[in-house]
N, CA, C and O of each residue as an XYZ file, in Angstrom:
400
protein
N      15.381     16.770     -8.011
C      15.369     15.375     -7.641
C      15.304     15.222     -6.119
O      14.572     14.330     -5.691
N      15.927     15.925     -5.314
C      15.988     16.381     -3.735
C      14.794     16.476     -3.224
O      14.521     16.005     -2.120
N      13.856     17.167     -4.054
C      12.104     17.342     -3.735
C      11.289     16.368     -3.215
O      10.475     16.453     -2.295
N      11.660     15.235     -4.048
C      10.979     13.901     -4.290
C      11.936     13.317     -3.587
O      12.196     14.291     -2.880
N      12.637     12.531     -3.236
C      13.812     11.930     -2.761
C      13.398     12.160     -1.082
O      13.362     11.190     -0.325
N      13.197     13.083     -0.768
C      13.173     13.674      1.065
C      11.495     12.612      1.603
O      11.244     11.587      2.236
N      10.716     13.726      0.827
C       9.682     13.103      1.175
C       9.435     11.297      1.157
O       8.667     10.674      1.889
N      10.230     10.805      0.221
C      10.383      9.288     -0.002
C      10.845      8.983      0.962
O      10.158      8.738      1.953
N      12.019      8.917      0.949
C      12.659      8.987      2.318
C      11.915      8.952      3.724
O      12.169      8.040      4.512
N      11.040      9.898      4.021
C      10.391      9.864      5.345
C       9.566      8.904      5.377
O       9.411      8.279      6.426
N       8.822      8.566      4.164
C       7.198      7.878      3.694
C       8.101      6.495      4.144
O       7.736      5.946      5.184
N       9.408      5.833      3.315
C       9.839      4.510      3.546
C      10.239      4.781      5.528
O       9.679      4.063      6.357
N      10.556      5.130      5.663
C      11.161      5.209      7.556
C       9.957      5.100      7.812
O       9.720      3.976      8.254
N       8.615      6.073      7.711
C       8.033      5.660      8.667
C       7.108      4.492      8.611
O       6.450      4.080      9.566
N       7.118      3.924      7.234
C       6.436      2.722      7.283
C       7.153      1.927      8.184
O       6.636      1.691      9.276
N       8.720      1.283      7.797
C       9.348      1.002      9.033
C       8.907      0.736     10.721
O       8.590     -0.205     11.450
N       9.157      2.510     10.816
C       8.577      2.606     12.148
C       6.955      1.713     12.098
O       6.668      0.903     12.979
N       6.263      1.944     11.238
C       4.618      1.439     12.072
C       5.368     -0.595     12.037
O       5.284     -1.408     12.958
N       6.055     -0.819     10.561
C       6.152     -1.957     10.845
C       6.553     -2.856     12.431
O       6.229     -3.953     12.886
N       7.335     -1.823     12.868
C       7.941     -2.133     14.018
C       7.006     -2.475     15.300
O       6.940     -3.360     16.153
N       6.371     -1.363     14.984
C       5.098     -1.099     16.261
C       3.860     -2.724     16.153
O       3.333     -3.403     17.034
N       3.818     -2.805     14.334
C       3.022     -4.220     14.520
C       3.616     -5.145     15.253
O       3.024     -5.727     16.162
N       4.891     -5.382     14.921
C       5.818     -6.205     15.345
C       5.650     -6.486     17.104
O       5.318     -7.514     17.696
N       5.966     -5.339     17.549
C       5.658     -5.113     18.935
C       4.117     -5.406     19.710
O       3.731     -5.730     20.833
N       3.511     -5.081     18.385
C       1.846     -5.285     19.298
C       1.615     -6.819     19.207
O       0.804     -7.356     19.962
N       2.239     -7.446     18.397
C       1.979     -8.793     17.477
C       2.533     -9.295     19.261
O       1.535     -9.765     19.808
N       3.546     -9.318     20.072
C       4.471     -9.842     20.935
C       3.339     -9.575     22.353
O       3.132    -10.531     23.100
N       2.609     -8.123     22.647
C       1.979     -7.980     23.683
C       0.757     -8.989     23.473
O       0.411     -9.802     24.329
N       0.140     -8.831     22.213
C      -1.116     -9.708     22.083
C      -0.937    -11.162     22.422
O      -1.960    -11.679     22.871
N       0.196    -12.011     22.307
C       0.217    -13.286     22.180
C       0.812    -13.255     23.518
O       0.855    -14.445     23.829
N       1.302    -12.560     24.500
C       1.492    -12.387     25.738
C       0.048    -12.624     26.256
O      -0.287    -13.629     26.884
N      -0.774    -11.592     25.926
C      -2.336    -11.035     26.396
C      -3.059    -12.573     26.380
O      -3.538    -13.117     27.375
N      -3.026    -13.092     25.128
C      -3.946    -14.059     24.695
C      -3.511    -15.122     25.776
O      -4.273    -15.546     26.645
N      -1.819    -15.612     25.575
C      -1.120    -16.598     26.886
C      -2.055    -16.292     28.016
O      -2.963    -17.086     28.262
N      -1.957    -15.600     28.464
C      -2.238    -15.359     30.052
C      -4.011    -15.243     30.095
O      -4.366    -15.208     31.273
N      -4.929    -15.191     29.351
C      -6.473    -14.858     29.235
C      -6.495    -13.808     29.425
O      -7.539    -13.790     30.078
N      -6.138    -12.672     29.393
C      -6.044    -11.365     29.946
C      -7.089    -10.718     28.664
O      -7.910     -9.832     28.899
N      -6.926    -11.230     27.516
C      -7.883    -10.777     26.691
C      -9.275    -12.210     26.184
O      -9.292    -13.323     26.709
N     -10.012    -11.861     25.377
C     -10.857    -12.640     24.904
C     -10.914    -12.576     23.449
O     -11.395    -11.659     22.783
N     -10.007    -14.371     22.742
C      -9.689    -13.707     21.626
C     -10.527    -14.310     20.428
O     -10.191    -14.263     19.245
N     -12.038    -15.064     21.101
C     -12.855    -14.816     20.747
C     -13.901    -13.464     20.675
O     -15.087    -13.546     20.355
N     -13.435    -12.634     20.918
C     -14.370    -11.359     20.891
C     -13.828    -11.175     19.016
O     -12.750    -11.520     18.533
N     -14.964    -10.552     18.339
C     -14.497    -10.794     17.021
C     -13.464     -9.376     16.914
O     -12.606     -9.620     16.065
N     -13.334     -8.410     17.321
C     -12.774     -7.153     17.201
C     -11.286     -7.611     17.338
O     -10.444     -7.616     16.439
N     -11.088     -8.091     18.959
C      -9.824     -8.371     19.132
C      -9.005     -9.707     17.805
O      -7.937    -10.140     17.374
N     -10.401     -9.810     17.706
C      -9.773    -11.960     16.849
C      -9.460    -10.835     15.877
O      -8.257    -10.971     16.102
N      -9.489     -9.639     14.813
C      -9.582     -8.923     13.854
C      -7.992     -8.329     13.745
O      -7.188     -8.482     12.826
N      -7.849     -7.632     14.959
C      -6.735     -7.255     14.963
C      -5.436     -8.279     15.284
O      -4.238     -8.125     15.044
N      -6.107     -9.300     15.876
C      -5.086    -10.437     15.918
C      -4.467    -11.066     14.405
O      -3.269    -11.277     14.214
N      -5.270    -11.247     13.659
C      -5.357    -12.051     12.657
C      -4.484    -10.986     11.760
O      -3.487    -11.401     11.170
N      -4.910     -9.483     11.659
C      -4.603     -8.669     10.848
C      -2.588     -8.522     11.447
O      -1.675     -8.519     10.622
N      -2.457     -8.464     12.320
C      -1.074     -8.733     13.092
C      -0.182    -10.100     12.362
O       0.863    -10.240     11.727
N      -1.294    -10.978     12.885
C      -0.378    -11.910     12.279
C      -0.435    -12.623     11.197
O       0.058    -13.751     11.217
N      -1.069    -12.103      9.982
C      -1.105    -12.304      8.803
C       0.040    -11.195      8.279
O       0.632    -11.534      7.255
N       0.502     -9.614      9.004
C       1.775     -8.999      8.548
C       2.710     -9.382      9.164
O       3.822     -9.155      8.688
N       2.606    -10.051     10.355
C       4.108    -10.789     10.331
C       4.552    -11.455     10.328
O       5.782    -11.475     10.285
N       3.692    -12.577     10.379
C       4.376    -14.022     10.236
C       5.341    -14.420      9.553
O       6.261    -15.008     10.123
N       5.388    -14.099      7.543
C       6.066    -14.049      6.784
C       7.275    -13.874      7.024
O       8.066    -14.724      6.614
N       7.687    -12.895      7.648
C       9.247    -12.556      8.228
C       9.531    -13.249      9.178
O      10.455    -14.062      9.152
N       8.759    -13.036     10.206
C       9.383    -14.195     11.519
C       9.322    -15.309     10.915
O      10.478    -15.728     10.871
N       8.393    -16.281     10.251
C       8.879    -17.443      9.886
C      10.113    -17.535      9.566
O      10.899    -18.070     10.348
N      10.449    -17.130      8.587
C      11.952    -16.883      8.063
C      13.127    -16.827      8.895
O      14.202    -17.391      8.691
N      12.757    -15.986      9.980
C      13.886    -15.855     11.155
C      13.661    -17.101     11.826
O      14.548    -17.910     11.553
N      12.654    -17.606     12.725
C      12.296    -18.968     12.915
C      12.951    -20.009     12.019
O      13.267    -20.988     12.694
N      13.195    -20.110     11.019
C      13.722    -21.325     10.300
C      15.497    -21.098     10.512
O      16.405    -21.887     10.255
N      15.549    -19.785     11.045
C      17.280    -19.498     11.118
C      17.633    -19.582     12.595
O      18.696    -20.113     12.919
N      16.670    -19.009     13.655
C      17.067    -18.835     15.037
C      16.127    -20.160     15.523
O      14.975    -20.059     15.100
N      16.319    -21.097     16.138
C      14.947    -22.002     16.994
C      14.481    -21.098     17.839
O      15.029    -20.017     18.057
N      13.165    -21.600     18.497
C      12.553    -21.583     19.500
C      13.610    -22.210     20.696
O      14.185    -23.286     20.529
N      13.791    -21.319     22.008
C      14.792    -21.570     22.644
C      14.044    -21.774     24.242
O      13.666    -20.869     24.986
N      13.999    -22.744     24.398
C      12.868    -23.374     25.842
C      11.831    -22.455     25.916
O      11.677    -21.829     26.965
N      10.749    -22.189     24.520
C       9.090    -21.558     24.801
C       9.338    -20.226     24.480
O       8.334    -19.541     24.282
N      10.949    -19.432     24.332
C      10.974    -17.930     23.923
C      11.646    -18.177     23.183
O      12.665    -18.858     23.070
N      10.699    -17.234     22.268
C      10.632    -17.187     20.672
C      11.725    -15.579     20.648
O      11.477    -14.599     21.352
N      12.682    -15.657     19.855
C      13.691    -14.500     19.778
C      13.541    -14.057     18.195
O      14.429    -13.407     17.645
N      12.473    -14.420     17.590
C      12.533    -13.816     16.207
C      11.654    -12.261     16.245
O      11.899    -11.362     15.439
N      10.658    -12.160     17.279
C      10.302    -10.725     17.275
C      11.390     -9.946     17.480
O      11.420     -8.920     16.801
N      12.488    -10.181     18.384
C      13.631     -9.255     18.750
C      14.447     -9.429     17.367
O      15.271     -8.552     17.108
N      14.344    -10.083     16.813
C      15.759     -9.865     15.534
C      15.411     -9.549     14.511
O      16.241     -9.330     13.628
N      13.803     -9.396     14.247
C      13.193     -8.622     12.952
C      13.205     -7.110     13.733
O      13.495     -6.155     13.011
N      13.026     -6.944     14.594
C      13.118     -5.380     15.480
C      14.502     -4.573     15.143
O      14.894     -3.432     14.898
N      14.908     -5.700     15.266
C      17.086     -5.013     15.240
C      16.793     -4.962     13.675
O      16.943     -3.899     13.073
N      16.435     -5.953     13.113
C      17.123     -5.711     11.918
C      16.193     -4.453     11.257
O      16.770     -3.548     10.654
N      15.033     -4.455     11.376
C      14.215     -3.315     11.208
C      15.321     -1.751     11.178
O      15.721     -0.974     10.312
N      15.486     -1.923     12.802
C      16.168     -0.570     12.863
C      17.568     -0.683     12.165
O      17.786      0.305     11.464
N      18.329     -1.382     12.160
C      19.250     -1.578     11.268
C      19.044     -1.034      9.706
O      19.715     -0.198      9.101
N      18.158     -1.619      9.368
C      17.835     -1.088      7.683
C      17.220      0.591      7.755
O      17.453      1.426      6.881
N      16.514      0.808      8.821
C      16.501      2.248      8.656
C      17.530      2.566      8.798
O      17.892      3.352      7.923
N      18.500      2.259      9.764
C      19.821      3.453      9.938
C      20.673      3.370      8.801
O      21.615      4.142      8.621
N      20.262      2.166      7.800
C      20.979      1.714      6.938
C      21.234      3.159      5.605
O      22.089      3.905      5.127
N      19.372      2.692      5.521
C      18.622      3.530      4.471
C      19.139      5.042      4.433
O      19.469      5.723      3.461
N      19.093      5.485      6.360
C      19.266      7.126      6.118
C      20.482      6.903      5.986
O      20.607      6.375      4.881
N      21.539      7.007      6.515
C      23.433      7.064      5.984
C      23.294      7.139      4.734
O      23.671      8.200      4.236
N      22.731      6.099      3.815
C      22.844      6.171      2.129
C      22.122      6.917      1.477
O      22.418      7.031      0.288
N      20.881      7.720      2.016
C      20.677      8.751      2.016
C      21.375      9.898      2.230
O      21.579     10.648      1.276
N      21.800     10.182      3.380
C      22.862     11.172      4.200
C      24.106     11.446      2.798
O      24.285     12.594      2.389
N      24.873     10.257      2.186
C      26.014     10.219      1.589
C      25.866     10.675      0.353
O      26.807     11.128     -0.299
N      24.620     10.588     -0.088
C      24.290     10.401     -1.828
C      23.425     11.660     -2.076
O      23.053     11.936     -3.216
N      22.970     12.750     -0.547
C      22.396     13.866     -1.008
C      23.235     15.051     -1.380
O      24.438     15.125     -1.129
N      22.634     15.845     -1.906
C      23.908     17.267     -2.402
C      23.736     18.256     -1.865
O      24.469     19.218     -2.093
C-alpha cells in the first residue's frame, strides 16, 4: 500500500506547488498588463492570460467574498498562497503520522 501511497503523495504536492506558481504568475501578469509593460492584445500573451485566470479565479473569488479589496490591493492572491502551503504541510504531517 506504501508503493502507491508515496508516489500519490508527491503527484498531489506537486500539483500544489504548480498551483501556486499559477497563482503567482496570475499576480505578475495583472501587474504587467497595469503598467503596459506587456501587450495583452498579442493573442499568445491574451492565451496565457485567460488560461491563468480561468484557474484561478474560482478560488480567489471565494476569498474576495471573505477578505475585501483594501484601497486597490487585492490580498486574496496572498491567502490562497498561505493556505496552499498550509494544506501541503497539512497533507505531508498526515502522511508523515499514518505511514509504517
Amino acid at each position: 500500500m506504501d508503493v502507491f501511497i508515496g508516489p500519490f503523495l508527491k503527484l498531489l504536492l506537486t500539483i500544489i506547488d504548480l498551483y501556486i506558481w499559477v497563482v503567482i504568475i496570475g499576480v505578475v501578469l495583472s501587474w504587467l498588463s497595469m503598467f503596459n509593460v506587456i501587450n495583452t492584445s498579442n493573442r499568445f500573451v491574451y492565451m496565457i492570460n485567460d488560461f491563468v485566470y480561468r484557474a484561478t479565479e474560482p478560488a480567489l473569488r471565494r476569498i474576495r467574498n471573505v477578505i475585501p479589496v483594501l484601497g486597490g490591493f487585492d490580498l486574496s492572491p496572498i491567502v490562497l498562497v498561505l493556505g496552499l502551503i498550509l494544506t501541503k504541510d497539512i497533507i505531508f504531517r498526515i502522511f508523515i503520522k499514518f505511514s509504517f
